[in-house]
Gaussian input, Z-matrix of N, CA and C with variables (Angstrom, degrees):
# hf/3-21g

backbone

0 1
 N
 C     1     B1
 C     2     B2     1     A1
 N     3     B3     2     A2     1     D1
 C     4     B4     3     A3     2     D2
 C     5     B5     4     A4     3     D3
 N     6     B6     5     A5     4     D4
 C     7     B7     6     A6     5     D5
 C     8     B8     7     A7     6     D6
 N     9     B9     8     A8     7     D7
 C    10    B10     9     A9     8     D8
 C    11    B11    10    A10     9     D9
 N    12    B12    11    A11    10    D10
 C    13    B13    12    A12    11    D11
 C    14    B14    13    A13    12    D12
 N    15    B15    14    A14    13    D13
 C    16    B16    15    A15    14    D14
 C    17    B17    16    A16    15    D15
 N    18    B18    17    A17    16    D16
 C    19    B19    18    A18    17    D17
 C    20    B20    19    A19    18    D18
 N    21    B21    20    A20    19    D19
 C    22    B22    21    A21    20    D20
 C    23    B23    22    A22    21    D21
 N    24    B24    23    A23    22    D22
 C    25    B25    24    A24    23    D23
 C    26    B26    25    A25    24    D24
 N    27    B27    26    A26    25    D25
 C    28    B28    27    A27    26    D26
 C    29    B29    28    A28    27    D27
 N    30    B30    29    A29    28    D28
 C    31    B31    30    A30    29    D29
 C    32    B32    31    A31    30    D30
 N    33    B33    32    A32    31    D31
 C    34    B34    33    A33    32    D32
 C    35    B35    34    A34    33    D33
 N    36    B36    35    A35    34    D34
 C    37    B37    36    A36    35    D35
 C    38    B38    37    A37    36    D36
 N    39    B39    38    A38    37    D37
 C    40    B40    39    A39    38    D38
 C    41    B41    40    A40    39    D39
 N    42    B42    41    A41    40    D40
 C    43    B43    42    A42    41    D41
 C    44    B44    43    A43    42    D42
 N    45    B45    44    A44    43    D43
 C    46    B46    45    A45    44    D44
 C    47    B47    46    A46    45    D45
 N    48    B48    47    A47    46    D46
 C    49    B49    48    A48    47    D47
 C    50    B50    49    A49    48    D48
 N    51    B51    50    A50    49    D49
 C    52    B52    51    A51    50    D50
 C    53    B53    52    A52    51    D51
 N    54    B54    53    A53    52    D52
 C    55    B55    54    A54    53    D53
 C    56    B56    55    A55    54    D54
 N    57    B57    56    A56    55    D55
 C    58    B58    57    A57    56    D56
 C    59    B59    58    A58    57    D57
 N    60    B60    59    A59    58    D58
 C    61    B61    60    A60    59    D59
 C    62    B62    61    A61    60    D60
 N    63    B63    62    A62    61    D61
 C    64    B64    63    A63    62    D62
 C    65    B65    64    A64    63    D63
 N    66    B66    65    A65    64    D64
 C    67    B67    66    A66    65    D65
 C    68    B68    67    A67    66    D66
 N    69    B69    68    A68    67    D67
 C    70    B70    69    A69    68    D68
 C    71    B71    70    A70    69    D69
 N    72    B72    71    A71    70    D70
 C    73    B73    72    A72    71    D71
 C    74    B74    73    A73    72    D72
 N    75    B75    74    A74    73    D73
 C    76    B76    75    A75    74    D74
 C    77    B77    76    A76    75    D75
 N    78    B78    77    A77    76    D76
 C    79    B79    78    A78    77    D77
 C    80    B80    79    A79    78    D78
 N    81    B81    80    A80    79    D79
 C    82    B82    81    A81    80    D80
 C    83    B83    82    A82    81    D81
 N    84    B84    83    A83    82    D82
 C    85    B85    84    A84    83    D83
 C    86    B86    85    A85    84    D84
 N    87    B87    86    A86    85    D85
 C    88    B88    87    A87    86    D86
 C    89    B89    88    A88    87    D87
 N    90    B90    89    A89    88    D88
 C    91    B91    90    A90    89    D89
 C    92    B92    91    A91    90    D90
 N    93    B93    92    A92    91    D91
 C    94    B94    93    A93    92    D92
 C    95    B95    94    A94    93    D93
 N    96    B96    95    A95    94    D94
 C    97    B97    96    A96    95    D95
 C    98    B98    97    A97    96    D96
 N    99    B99    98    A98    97    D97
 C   100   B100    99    A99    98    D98
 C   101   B101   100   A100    99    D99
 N   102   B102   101   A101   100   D100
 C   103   B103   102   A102   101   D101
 C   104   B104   103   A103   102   D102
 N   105   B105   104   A104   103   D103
 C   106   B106   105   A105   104   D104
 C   107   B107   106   A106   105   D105
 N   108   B108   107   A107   106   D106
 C   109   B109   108   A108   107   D107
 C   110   B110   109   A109   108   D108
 N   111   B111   110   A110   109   D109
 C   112   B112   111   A111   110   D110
 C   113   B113   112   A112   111   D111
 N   114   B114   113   A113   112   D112
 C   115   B115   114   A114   113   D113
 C   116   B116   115   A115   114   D114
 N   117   B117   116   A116   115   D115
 C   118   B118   117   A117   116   D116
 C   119   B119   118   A118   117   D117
 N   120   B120   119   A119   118   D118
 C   121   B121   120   A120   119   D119
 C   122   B122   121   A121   120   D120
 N   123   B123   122   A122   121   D121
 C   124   B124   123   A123   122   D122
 C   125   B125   124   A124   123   D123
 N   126   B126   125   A125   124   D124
 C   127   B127   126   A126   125   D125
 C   128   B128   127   A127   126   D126
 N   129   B129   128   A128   127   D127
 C   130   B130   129   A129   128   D128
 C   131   B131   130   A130   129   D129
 N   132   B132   131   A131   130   D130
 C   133   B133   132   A132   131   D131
 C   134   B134   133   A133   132   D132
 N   135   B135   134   A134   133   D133
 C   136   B136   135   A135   134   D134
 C   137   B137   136   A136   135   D135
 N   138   B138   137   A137   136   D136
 C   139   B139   138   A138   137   D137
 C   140   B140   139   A139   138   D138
 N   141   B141   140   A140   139   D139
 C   142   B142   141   A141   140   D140
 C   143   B143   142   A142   141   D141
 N   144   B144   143   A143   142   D142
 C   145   B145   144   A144   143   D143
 C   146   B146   145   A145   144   D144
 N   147   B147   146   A146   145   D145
 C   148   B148   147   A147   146   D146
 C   149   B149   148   A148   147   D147
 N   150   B150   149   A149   148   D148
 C   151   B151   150   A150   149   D149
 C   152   B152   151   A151   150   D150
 N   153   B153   152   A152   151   D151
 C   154   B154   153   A153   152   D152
 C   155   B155   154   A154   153   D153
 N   156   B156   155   A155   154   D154
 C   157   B157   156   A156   155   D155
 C   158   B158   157   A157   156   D156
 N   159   B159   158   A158   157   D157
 C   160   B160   159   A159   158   D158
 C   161   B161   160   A160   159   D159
 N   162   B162   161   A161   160   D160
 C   163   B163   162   A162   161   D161
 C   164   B164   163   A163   162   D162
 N   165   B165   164   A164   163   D163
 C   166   B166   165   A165   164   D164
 C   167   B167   166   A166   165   D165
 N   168   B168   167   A167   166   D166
 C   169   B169   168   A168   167   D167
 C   170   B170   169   A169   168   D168
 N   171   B171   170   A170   169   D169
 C   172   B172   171   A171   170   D170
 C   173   B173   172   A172   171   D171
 N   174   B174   173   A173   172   D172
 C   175   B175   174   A174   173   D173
 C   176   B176   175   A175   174   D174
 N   177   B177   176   A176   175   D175
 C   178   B178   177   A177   176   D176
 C   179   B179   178   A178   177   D177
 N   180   B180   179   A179   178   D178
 C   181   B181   180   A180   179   D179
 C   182   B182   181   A181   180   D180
 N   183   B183   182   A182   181   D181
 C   184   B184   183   A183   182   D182
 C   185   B185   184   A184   183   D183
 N   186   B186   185   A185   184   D184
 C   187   B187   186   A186   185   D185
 C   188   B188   187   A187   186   D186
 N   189   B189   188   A188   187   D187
 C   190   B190   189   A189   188   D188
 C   191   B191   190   A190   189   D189
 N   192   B192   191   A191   190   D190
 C   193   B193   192   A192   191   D191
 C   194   B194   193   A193   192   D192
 N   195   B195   194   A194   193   D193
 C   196   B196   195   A195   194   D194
 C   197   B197   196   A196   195   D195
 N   198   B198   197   A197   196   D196
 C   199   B199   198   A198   197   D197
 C   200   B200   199   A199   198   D198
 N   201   B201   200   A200   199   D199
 C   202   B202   201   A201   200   D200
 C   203   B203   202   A202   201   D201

   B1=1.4473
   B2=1.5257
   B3=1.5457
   B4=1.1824
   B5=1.5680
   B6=1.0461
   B7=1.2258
   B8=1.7631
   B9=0.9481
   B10=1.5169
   B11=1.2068
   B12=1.1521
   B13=1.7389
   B14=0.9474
   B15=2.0236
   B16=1.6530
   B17=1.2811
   B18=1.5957
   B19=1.9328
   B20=1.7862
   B21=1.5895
   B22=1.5375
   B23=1.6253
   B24=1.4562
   B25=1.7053
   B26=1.2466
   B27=1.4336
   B28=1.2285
   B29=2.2126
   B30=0.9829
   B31=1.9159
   B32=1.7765
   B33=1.1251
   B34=1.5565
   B35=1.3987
   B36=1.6809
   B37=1.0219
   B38=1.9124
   B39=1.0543
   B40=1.1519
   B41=1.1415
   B42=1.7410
   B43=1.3900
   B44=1.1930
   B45=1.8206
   B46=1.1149
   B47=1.8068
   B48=0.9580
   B49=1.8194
   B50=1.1186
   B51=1.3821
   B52=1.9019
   B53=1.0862
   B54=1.3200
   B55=1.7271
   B56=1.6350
   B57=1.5870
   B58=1.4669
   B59=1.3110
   B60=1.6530
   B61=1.1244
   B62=1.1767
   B63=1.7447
   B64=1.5017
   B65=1.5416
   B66=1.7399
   B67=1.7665
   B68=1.7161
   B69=1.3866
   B70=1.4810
   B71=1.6564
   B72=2.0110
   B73=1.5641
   B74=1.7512
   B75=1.3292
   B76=1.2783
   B77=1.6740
   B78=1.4900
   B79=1.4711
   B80=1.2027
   B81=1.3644
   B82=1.2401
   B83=2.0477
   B84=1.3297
   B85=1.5705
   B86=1.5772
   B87=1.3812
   B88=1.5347
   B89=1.7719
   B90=0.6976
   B91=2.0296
   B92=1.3791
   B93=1.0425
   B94=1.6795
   B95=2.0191
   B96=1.4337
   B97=1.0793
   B98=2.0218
   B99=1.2916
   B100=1.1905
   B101=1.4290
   B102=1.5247
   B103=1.2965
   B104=1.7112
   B105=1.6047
   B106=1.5889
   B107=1.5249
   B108=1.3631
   B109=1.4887
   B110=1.4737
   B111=2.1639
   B112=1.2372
   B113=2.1747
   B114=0.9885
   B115=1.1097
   B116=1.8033
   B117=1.9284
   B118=1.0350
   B119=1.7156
   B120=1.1789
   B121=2.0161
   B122=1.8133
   B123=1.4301
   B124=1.8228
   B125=1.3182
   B126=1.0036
   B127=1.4790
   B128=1.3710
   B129=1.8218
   B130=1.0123
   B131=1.6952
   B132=1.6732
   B133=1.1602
   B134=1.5995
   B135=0.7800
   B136=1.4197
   B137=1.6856
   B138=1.0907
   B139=1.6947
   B140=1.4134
   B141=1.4940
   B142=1.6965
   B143=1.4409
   B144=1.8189
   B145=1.6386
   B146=1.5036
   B147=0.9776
   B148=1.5433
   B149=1.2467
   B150=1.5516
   B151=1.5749
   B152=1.4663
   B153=1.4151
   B154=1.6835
   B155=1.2103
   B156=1.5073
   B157=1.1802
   B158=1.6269
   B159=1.1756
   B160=1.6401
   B161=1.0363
   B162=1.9058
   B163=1.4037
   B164=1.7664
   B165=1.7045
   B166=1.5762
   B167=1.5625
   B168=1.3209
   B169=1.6532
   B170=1.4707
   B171=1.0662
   B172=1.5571
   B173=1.2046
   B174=1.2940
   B175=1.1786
   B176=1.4132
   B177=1.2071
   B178=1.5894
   B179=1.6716
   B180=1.2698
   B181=1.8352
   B182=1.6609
   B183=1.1778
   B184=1.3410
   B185=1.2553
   B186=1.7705
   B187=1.7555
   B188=1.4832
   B189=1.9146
   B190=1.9997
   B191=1.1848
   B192=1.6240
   B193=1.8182
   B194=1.2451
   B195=1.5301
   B196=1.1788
   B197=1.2573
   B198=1.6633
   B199=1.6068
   B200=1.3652
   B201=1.5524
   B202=1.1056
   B203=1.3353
   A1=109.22
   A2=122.22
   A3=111.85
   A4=94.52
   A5=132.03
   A6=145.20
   A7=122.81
   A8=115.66
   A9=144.05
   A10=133.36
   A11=112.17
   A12=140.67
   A13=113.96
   A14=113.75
   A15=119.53
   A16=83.81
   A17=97.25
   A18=122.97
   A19=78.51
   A20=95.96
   A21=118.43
   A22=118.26
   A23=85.09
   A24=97.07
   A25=109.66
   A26=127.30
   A27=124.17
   A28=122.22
   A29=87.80
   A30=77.13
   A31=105.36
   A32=91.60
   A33=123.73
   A34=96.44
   A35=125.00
   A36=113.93
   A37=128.50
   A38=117.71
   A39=115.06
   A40=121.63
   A41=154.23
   A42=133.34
   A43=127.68
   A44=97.37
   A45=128.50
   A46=83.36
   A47=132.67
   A48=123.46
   A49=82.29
   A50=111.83
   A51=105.37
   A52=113.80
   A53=141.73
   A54=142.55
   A55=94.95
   A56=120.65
   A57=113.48
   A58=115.29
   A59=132.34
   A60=131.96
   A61=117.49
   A62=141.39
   A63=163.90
   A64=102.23
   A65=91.18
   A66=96.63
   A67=110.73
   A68=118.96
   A69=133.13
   A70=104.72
   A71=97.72
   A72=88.68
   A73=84.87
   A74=108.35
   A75=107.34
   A76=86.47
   A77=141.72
   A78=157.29
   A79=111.36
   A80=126.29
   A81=130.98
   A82=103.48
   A83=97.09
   A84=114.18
   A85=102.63
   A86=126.17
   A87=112.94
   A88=113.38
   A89=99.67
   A90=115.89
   A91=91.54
   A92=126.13
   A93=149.27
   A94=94.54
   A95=85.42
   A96=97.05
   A97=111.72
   A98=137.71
   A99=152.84
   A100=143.94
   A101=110.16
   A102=124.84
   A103=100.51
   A104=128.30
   A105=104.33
   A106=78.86
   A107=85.91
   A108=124.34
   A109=100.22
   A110=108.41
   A111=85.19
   A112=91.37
   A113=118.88
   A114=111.78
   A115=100.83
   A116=98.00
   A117=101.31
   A118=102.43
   A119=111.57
   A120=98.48
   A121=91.49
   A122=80.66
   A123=94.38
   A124=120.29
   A125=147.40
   A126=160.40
   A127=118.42
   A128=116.91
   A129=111.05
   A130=125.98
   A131=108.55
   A132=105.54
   A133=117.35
   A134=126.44
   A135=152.76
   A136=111.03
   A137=122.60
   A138=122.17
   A139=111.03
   A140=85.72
   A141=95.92
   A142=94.02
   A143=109.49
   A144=125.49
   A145=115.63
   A146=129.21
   A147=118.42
   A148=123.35
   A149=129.02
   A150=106.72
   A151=104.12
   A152=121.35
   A153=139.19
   A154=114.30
   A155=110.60
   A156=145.02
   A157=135.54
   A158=123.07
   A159=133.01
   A160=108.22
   A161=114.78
   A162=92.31
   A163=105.23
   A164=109.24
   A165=130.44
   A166=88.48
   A167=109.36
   A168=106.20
   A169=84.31
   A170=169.12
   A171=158.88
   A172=132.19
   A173=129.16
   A174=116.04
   A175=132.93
   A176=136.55
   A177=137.06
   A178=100.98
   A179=119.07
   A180=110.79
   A181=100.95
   A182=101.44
   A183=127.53
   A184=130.85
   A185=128.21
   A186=107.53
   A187=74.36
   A188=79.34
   A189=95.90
   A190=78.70
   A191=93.27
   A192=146.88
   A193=109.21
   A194=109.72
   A195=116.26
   A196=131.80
   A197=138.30
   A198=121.50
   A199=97.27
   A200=124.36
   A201=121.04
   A202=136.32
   D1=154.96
   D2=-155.87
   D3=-113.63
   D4=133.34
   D5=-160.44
   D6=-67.69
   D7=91.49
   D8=-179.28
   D9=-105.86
   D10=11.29
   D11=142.33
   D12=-129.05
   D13=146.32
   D14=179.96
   D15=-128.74
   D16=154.78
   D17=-178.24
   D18=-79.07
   D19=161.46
   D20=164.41
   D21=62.77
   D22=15.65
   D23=-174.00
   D24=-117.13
   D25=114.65
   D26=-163.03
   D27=-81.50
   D28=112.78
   D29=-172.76
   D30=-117.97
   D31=157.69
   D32=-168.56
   D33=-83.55
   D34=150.59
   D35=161.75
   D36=-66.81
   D37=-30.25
   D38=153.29
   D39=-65.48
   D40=-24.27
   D41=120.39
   D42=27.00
   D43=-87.43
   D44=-144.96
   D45=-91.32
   D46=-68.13
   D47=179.22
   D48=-21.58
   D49=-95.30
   D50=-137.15
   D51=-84.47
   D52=24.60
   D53=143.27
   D54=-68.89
   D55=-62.76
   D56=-172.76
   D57=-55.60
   D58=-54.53
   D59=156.53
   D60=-16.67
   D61=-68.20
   D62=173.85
   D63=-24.28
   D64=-57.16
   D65=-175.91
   D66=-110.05
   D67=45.65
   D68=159.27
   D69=44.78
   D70=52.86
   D71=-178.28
   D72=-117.08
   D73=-170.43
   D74=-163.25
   D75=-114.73
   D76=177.44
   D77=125.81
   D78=-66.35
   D79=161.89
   D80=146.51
   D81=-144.06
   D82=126.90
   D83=179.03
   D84=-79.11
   D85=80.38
   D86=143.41
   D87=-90.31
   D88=65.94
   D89=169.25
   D90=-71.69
   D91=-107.96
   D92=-169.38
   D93=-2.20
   D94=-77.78
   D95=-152.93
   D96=-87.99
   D97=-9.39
   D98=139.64
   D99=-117.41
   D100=20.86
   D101=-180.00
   D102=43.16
   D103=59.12
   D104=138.12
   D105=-175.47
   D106=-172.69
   D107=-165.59
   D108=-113.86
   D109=137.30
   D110=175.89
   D111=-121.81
   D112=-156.64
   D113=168.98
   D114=-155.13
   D115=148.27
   D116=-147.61
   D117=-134.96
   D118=162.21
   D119=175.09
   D120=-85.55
   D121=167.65
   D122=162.53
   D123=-76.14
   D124=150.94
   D125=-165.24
   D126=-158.72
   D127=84.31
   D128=179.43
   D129=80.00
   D130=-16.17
   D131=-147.42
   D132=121.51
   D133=-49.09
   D134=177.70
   D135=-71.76
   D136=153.56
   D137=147.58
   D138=-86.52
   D139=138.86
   D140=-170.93
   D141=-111.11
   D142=-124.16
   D143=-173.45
   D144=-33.89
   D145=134.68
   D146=149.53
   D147=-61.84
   D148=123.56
   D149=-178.95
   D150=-124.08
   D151=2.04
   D152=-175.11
   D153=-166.90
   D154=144.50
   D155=-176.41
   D156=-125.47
   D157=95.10
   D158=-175.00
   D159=-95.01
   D160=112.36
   D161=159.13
   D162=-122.67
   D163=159.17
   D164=-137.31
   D165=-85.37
   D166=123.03
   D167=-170.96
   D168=-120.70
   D169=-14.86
   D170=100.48
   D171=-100.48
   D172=160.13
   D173=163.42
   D174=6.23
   D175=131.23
   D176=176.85
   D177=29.79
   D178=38.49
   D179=-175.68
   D180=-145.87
   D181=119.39
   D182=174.16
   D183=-102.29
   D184=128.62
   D185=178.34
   D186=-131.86
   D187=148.02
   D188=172.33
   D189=-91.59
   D190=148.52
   D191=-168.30
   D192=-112.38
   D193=-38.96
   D194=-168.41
   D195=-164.22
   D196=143.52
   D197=-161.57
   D198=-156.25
   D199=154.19
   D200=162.40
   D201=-45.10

């Protein structure tokens, strides 16, 4: 996969929607309950793999943690 998130780069949650949107990946909102966002392929319809990980370092501010 061709790389469409950078570490140390700070993104917005709207960012991160419509970059994943762009490349037909899905979001998933664990806010509530683990402070981040992860992002995921489609599956069927569904979110499948994990392939990224945001976690919420302030307000509306996100750093990927983590990527395939």
């Amino acid at each position: 996969m061709k790389k469409i998130f950078y570490k140390n780069k700070i993104y917005s949650e709207n960012e991160i929607n419509k970059i994943a949107t762009a490349n037909d990946l899905a979001t998933v909102d664990c806010l509530k309950d683990e402070n981040m966002i992860s992002v995921e392929e489609w599956n069927n319809g569904e979110g499948g793999d994990c392939l990224f990980e945001f976690n919420k370092t302030e307000e509306d501010e996100f750093l990927l943690t983590w990527s395939e």
